[in-house]
N, CA, C and O atoms as a GROMACS GRO file, in nm:
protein
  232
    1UNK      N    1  -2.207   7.916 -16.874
    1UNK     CA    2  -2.244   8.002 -16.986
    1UNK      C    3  -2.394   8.021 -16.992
    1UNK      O    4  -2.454   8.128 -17.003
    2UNK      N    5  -2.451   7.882 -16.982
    2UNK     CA    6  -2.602   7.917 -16.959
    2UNK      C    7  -2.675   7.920 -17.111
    2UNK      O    8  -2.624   7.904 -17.222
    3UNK      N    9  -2.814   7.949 -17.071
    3UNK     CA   10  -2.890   7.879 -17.211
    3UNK      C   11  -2.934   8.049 -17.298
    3UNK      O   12  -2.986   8.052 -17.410
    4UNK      N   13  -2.905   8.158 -17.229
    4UNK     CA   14  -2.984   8.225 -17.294
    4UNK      C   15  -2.955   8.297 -17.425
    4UNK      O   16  -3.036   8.367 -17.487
    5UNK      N   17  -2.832   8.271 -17.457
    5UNK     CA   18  -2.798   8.294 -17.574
    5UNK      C   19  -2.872   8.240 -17.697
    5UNK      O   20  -2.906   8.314 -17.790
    6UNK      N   21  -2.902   8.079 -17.694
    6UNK     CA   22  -2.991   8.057 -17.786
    6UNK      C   23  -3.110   8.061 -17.796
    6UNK      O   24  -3.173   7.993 -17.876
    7UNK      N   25  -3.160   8.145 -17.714
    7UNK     CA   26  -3.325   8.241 -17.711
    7UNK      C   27  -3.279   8.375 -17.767
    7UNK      O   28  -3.359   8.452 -17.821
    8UNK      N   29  -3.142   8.404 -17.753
    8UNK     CA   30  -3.134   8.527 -17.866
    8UNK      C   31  -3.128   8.472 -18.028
    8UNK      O   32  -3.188   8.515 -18.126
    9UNK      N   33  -3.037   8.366 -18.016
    9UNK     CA   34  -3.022   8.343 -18.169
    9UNK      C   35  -3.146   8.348 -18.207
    9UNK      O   36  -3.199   8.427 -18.286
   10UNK      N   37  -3.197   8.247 -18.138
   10UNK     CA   38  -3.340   8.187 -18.266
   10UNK      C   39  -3.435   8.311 -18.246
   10UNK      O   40  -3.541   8.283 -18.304
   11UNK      N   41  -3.443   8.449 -18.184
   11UNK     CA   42  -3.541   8.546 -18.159
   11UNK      C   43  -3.455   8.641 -18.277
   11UNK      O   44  -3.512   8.697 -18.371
   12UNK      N   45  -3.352   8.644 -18.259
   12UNK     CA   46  -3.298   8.707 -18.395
   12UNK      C   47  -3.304   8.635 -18.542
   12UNK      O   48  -3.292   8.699 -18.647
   13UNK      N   49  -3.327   8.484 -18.534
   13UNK     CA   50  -3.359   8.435 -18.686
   13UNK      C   51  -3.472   8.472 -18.713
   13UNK      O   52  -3.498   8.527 -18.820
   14UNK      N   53  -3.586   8.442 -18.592
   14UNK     CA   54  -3.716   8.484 -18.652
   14UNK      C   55  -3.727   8.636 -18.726
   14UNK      O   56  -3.770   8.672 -18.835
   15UNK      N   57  -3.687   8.682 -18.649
   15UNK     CA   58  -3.680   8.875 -18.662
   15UNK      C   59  -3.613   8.919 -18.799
   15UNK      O   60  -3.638   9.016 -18.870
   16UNK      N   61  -3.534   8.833 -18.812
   16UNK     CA   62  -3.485   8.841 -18.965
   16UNK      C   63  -3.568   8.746 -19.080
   16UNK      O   64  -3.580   8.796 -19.192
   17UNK      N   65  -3.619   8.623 -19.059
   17UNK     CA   66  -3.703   8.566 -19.153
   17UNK      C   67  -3.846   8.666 -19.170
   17UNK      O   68  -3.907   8.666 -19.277
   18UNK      N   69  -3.887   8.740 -19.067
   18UNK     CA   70  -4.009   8.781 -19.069
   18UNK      C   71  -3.984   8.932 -19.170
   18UNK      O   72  -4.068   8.986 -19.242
   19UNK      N   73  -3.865   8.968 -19.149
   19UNK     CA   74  -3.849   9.123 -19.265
   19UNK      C   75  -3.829   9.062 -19.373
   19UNK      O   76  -3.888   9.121 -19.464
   20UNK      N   77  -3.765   8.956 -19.415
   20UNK     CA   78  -3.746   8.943 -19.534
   20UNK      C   79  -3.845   8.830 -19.574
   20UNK      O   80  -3.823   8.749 -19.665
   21UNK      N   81  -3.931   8.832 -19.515
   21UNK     CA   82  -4.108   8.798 -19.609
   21UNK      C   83  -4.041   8.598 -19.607
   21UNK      O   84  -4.052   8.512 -19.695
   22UNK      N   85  -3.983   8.591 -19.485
   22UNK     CA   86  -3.974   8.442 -19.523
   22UNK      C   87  -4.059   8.360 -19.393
   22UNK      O   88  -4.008   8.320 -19.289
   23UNK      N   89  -4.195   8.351 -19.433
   23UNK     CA   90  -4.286   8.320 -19.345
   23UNK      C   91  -4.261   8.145 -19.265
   23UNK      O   92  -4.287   8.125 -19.146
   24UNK      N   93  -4.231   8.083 -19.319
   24UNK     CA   94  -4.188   7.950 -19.315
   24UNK      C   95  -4.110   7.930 -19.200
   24UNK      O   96  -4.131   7.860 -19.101
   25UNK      N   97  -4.001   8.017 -19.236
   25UNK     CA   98  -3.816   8.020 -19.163
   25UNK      C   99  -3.883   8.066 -18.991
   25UNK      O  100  -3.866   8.003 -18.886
   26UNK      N  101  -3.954   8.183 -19.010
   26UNK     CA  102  -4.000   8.286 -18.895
   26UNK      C  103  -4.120   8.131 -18.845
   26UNK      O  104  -4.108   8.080 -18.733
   27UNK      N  105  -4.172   8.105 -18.895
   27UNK     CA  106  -4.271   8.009 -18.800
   27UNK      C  107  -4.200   7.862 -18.774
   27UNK      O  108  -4.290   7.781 -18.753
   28UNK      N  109  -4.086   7.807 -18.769
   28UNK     CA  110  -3.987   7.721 -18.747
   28UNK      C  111  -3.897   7.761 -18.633
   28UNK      O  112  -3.867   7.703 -18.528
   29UNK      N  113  -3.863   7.877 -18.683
   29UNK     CA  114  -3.779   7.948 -18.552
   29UNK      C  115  -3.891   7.962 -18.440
   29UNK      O  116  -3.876   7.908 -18.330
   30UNK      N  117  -3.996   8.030 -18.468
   30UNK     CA  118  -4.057   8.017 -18.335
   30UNK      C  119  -4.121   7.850 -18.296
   30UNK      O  120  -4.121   7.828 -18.175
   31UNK      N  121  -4.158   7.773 -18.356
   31UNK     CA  122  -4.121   7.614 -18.300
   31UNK      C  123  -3.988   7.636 -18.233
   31UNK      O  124  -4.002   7.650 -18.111
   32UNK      N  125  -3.860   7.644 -18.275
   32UNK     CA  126  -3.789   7.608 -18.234
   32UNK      C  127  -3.764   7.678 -18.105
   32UNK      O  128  -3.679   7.641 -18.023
   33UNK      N  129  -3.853   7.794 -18.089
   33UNK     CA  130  -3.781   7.861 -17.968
   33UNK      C  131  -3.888   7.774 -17.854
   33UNK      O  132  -3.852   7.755 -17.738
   34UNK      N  133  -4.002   7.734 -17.896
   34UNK     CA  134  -4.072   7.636 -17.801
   34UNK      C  135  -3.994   7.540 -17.769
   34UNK      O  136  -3.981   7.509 -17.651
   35UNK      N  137  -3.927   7.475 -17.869
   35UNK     CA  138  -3.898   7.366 -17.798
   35UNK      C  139  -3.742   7.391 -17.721
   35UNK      O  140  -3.712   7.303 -17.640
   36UNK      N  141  -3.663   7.478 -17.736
   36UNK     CA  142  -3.575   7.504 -17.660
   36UNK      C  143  -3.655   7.564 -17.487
   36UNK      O  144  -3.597   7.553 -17.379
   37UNK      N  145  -3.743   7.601 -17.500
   37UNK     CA  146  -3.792   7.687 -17.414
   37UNK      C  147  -3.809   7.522 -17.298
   37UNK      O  148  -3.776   7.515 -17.179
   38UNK      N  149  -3.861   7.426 -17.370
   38UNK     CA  150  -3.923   7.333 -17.282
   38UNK      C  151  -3.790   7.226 -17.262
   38UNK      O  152  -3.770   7.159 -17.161
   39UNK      N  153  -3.710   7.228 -17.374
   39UNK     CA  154  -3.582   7.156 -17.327
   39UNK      C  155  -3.495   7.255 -17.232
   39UNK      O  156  -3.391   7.198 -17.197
   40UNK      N  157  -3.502   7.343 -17.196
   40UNK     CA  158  -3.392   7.394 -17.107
   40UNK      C  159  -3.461   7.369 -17.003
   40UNK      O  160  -3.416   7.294 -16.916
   41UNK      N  161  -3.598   7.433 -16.991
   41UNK     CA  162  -3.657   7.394 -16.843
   41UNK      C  163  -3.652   7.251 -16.764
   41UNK      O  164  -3.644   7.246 -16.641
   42UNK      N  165  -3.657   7.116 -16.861
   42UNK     CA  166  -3.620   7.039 -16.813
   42UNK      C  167  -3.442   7.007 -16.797
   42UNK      O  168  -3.410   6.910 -16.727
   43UNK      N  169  -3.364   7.066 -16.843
   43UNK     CA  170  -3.251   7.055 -16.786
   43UNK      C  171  -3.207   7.133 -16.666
   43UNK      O  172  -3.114   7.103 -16.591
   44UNK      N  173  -3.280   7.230 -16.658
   44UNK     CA  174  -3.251   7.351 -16.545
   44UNK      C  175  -3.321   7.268 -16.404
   44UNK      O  176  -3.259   7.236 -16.303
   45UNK      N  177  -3.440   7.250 -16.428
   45UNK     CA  178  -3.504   7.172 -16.337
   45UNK      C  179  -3.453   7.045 -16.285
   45UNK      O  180  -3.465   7.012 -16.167
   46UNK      N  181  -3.393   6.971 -16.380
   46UNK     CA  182  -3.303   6.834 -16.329
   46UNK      C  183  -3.200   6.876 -16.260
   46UNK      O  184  -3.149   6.806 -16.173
   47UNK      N  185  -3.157   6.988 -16.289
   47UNK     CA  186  -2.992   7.038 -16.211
   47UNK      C  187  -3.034   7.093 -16.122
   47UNK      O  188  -2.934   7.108 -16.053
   48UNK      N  189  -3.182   7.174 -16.024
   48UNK     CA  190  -3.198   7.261 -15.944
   48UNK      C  191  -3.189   7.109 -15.864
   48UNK      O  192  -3.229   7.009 -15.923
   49UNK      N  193  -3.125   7.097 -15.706
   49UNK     CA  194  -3.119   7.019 -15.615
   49UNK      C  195  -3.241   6.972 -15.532
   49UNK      O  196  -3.297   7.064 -15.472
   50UNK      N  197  -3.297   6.840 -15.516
   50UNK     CA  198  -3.465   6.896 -15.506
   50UNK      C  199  -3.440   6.870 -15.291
   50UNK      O  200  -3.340   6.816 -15.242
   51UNK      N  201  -3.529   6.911 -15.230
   51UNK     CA  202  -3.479   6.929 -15.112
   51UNK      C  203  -3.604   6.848 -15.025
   51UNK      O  204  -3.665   6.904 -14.934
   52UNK      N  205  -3.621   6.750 -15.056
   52UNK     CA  206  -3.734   6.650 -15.012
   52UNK      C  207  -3.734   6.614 -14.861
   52UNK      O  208  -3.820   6.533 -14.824
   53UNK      N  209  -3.645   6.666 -14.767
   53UNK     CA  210  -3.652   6.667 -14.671
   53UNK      C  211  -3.733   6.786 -14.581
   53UNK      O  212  -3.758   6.772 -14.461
   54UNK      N  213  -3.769   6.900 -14.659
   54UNK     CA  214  -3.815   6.996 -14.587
   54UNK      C  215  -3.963   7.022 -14.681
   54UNK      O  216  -3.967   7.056 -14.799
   55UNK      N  217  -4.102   6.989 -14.571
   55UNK     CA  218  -4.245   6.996 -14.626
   55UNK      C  219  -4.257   7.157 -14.689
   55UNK      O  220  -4.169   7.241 -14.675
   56UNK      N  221  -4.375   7.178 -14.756
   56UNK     CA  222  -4.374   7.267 -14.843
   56UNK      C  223  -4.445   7.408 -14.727
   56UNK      O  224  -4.500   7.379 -14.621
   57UNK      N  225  -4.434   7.502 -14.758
   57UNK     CA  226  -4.452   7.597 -14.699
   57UNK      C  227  -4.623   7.641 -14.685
   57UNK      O  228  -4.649   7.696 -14.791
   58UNK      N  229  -4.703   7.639 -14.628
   58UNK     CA  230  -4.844   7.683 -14.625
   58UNK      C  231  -4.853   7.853 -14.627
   58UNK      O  232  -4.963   7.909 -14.625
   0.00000   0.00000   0.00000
């Protein structure tokens, strides 16, 4: 299913806290989309297979 659905939710909470003048809600959601942003990368990154047998490319 994958993660990107909840970079829509929380981009649609902000988008809605920010019209209806709820400054708080809109600056939480965007925390929250940081920290989803940095928790998926480390789960995506733990699941990419790391391939330590082959040196890096020049």
């Amino acid at each position: 299913m994958g993660y990107d659905w909840i970079f829509d939710v929380l981009k649609d909470l902000k988008a809605f806290a920010e019209a209806n003048d709820m400054p708080e809600l809109a600056a939480k959601s965007e925390e929250a989309l940081t920290v989803a942003t940095a928790e998926v990368a480390v789960r995506t990154d733990a699941a990419a297979p790391a391939n330590r047998d082959t040196a890096p490319s020049v």
